[in-house]
Jmol script that loads the backbone (N, CA, C; Angstrom):
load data "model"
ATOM      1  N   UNK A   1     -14.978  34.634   1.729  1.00  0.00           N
ATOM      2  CA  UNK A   1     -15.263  35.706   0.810  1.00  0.00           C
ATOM      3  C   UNK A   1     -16.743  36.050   0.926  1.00  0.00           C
ATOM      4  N   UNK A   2     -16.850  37.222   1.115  1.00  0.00           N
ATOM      5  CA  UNK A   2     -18.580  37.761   1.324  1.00  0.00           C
ATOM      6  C   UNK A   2     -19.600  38.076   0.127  1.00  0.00           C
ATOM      7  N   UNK A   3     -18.451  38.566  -0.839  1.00  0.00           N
ATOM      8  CA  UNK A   3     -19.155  39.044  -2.541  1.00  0.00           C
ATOM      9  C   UNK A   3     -18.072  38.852  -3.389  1.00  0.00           C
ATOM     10  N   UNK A   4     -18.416  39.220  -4.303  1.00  0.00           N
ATOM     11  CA  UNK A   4     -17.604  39.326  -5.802  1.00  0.00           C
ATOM     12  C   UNK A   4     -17.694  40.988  -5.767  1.00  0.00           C
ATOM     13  N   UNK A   5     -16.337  40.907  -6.501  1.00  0.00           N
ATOM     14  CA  UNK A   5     -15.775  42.533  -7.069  1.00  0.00           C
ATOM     15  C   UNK A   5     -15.565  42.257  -8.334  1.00  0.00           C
ATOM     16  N   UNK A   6     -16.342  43.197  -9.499  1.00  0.00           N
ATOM     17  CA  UNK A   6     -16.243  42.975 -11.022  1.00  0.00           C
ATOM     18  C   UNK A   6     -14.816  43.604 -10.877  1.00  0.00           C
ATOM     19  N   UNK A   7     -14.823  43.479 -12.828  1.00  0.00           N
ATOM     20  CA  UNK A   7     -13.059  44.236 -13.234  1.00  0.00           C
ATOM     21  C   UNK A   7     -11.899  42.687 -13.345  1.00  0.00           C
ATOM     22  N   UNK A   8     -11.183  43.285 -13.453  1.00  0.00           N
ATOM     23  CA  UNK A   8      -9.620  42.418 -13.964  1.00  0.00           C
ATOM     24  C   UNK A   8      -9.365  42.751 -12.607  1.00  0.00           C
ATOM     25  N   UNK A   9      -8.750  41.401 -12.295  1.00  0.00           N
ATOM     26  CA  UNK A   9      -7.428  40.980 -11.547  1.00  0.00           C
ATOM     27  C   UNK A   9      -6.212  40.276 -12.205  1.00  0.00           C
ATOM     28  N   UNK A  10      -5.429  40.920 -11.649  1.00  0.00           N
ATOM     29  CA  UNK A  10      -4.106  40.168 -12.064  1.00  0.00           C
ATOM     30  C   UNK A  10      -2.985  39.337 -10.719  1.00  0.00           C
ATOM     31  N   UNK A  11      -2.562  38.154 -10.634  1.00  0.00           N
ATOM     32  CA  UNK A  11      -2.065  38.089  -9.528  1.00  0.00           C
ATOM     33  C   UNK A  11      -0.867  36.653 -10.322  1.00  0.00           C
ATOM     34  N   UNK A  12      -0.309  36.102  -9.167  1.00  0.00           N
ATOM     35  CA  UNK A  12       0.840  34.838  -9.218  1.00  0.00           C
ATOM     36  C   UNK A  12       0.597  34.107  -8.376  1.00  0.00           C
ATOM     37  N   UNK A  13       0.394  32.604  -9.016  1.00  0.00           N
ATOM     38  CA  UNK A  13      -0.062  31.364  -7.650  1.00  0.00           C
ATOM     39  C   UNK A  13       0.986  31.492  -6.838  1.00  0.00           C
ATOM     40  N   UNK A  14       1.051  30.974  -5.858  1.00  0.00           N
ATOM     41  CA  UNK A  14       1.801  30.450  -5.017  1.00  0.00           C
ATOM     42  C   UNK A  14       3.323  29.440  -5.365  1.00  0.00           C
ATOM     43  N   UNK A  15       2.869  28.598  -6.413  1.00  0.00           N
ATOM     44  CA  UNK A  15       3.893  27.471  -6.327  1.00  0.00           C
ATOM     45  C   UNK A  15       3.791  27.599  -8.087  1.00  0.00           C
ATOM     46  N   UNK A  16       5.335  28.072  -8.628  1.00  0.00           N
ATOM     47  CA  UNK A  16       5.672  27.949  -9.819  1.00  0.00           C
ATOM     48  C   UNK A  16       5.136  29.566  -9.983  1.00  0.00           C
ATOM     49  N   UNK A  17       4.694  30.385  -9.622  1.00  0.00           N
ATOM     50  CA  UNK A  17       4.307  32.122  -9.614  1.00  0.00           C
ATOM     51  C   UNK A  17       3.983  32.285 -11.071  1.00  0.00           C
ATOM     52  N   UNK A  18       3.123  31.472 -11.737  1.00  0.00           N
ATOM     53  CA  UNK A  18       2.446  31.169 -12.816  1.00  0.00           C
ATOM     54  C   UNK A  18       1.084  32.558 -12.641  1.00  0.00           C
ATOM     55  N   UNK A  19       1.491  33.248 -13.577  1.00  0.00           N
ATOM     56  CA  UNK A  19       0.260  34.500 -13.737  1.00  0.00           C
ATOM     57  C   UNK A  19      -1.283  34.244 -14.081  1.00  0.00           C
ATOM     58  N   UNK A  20      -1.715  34.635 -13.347  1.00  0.00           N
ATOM     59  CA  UNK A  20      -3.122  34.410 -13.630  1.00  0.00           C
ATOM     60  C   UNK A  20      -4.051  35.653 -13.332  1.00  0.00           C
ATOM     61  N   UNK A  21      -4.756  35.556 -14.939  1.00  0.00           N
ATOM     62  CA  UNK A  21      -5.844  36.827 -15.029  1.00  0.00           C
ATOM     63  C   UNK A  21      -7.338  36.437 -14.613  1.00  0.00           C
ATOM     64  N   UNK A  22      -8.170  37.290 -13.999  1.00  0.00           N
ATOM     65  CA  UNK A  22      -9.615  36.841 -13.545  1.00  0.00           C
ATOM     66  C   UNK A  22     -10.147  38.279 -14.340  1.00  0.00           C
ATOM     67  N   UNK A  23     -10.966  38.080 -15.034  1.00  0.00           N
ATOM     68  CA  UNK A  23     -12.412  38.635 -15.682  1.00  0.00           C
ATOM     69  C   UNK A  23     -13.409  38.230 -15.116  1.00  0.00           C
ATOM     70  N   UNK A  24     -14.325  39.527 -14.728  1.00  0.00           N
ATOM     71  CA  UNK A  24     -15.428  39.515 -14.069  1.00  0.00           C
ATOM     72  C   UNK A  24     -16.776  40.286 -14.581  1.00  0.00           C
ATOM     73  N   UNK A  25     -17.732  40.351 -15.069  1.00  0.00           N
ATOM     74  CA  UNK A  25     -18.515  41.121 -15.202  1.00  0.00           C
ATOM     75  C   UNK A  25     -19.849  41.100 -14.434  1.00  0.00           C
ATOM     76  N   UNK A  26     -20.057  42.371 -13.212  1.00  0.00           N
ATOM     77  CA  UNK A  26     -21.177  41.824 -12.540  1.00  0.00           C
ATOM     78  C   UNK A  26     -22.558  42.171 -13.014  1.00  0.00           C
ATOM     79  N   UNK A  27     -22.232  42.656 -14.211  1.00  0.00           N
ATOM     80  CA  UNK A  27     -23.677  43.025 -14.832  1.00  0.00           C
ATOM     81  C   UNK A  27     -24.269  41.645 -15.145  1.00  0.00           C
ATOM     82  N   UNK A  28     -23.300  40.942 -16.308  1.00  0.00           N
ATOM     83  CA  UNK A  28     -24.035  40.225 -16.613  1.00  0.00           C
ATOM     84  C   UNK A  28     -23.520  38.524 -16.157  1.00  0.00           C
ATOM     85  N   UNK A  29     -22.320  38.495 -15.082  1.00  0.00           N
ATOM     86  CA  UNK A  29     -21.994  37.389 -15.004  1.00  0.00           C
ATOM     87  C   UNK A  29     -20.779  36.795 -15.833  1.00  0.00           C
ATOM     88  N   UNK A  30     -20.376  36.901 -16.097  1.00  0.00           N
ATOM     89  CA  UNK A  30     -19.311  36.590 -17.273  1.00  0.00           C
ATOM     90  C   UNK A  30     -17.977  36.618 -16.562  1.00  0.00           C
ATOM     91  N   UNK A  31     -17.419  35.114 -16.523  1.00  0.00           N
ATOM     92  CA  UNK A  31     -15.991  35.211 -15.988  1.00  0.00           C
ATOM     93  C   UNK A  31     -15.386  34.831 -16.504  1.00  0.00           C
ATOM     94  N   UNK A  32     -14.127  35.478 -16.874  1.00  0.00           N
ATOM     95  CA  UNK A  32     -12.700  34.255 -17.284  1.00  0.00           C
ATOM     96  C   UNK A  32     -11.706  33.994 -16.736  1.00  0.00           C
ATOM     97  N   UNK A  33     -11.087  33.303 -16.961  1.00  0.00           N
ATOM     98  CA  UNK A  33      -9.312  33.008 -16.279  1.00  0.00           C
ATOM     99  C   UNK A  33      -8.385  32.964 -17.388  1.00  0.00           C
ATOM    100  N   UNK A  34      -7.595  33.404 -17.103  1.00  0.00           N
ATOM    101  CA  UNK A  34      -6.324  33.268 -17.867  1.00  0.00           C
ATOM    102  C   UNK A  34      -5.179  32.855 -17.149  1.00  0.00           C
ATOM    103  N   UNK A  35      -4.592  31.812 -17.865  1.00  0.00           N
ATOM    104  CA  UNK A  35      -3.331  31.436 -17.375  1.00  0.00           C
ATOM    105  C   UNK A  35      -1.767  31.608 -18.204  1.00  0.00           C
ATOM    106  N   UNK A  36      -0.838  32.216 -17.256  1.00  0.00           N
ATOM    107  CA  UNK A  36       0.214  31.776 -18.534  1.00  0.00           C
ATOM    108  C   UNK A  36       1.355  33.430 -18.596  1.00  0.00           C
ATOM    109  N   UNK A  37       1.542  33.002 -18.549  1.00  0.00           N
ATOM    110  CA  UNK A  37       2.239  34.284 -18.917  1.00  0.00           C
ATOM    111  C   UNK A  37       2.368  34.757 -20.430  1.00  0.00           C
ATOM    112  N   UNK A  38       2.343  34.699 -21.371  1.00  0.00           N
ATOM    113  CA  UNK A  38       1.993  35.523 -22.401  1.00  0.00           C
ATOM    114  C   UNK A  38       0.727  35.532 -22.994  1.00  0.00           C
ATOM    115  N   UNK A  39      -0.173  34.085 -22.374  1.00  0.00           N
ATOM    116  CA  UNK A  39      -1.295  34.224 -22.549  1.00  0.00           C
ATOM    117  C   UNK A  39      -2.254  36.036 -21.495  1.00  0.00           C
ATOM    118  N   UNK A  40      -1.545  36.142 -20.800  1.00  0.00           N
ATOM    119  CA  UNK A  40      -2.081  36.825 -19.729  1.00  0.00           C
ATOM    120  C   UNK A  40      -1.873  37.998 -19.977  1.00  0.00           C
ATOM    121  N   UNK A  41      -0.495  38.512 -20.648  1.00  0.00           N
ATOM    122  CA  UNK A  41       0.094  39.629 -21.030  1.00  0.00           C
ATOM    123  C   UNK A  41      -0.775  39.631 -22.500  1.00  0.00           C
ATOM    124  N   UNK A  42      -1.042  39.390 -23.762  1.00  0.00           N
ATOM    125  CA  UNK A  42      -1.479  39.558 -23.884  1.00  0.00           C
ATOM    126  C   UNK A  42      -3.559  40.164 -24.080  1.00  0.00           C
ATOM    127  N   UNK A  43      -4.063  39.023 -23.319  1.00  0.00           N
ATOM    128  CA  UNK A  43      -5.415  39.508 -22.976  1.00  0.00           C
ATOM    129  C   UNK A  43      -5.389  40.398 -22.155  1.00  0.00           C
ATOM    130  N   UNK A  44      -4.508  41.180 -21.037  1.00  0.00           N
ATOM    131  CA  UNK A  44      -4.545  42.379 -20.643  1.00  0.00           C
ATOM    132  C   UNK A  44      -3.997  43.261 -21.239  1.00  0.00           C
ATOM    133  N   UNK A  45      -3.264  43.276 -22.475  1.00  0.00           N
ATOM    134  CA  UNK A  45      -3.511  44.346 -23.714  1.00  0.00           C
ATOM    135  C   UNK A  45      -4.495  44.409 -23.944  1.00  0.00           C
ATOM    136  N   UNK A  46      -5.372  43.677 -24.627  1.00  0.00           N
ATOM    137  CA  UNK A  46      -6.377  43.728 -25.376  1.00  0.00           C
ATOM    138  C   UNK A  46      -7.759  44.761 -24.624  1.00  0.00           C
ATOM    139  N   UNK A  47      -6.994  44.842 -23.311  1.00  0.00           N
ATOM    140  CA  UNK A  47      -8.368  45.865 -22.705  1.00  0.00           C
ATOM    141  C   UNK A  47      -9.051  44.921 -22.702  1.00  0.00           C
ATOM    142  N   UNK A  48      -9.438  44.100 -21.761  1.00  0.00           N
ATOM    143  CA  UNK A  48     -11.067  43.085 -22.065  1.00  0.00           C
ATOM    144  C   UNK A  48     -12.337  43.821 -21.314  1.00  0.00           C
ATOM    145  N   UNK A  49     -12.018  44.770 -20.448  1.00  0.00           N
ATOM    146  CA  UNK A  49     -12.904  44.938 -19.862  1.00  0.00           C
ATOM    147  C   UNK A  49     -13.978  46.346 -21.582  1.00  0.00           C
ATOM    148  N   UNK A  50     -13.184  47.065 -22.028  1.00  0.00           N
ATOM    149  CA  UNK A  50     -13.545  48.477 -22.825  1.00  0.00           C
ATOM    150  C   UNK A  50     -14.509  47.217 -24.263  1.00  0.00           C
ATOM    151  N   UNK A  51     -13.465  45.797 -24.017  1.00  0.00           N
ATOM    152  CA  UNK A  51     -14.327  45.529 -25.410  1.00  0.00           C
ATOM    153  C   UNK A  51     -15.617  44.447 -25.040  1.00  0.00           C
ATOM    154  N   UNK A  52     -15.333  43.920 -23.803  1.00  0.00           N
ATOM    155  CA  UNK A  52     -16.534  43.153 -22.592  1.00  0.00           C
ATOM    156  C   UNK A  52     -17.619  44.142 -22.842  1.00  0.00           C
ATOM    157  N   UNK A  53     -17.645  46.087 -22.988  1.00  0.00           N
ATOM    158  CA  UNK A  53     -18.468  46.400 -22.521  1.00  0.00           C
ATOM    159  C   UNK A  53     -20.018  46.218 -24.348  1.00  0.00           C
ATOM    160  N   UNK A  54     -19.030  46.264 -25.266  1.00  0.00           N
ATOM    161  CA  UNK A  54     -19.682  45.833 -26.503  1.00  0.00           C
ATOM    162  C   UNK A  54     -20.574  45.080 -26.880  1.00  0.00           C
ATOM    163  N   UNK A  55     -20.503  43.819 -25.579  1.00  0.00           N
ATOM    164  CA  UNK A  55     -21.415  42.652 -26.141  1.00  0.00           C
ATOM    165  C   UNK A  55     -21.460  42.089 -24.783  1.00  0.00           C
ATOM    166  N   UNK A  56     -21.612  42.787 -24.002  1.00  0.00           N
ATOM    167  CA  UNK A  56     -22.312  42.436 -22.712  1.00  0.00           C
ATOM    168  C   UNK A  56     -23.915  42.446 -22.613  1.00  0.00           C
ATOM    169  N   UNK A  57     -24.338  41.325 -22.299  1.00  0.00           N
ATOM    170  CA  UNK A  57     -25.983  41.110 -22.281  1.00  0.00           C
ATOM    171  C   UNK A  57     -26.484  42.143 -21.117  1.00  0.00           C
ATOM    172  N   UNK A  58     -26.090  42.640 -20.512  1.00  0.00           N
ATOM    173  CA  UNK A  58     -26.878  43.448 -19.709  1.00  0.00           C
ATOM    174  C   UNK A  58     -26.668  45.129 -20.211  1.00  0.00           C
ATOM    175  N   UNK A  59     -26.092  45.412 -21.139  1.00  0.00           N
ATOM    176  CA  UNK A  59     -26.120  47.209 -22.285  1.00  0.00           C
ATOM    177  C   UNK A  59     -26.475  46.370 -23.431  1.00  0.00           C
ATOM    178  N   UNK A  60     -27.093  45.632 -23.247  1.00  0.00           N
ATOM    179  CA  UNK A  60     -28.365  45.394 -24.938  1.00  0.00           C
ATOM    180  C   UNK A  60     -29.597  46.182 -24.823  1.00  0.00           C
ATOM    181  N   UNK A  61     -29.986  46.706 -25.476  1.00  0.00           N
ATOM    182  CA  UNK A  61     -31.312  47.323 -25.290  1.00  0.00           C
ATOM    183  C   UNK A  61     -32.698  46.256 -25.810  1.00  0.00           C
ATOM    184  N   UNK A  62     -33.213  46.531 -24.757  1.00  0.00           N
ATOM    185  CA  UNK A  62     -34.590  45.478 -24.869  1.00  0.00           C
ATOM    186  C   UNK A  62     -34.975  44.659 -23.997  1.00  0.00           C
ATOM    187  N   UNK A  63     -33.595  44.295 -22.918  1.00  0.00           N
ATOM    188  CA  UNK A  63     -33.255  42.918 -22.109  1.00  0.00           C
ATOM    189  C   UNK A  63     -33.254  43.826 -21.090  1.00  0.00           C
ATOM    190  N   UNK A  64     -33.604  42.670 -20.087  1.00  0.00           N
ATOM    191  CA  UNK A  64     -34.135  43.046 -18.468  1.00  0.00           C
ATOM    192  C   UNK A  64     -32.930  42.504 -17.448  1.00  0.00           C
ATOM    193  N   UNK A  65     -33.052  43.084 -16.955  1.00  0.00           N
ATOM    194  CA  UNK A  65     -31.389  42.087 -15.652  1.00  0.00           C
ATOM    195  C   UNK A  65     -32.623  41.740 -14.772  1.00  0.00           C
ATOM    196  N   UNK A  66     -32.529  40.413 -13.891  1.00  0.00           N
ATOM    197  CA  UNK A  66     -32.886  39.573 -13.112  1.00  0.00           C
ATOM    198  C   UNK A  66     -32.511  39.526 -11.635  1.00  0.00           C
TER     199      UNK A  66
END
end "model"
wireframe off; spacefill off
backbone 0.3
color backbone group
């Protein structure tokens, strides 16, 4: 792998096709995983990326990115 791509992914392991969500934010770094299937279905309702953008340290005003 050469870089990271921000945004949601959604995909299925390999063995048991167990869902798994990836959160990315390349502003400020911020990743999650989700596992599960209704764990997954729900946090991709929730929009994470529209409410990520609320309280993301890099759209604070005052703060510098590095």
């Amino acid at each position: 792998m050469t870089g990271w791509i921000g945004g949601l992914q959604v995909r299925r392991t390999d063995r048991g096709q167990t869902p798994v969500a990836d959160f990315l934010c390349t502003a400020c770094g911020t990743f999650r995983r989700i596992t599960g299937r209704d764990k997954v279905r729900d946090f991709v309702h929730a929009n994470p990326i529209t409410d990520h953008r609320a309280t993301c340290s890099a759209n604070q005003k005052g703060t510098t990115q590095r």
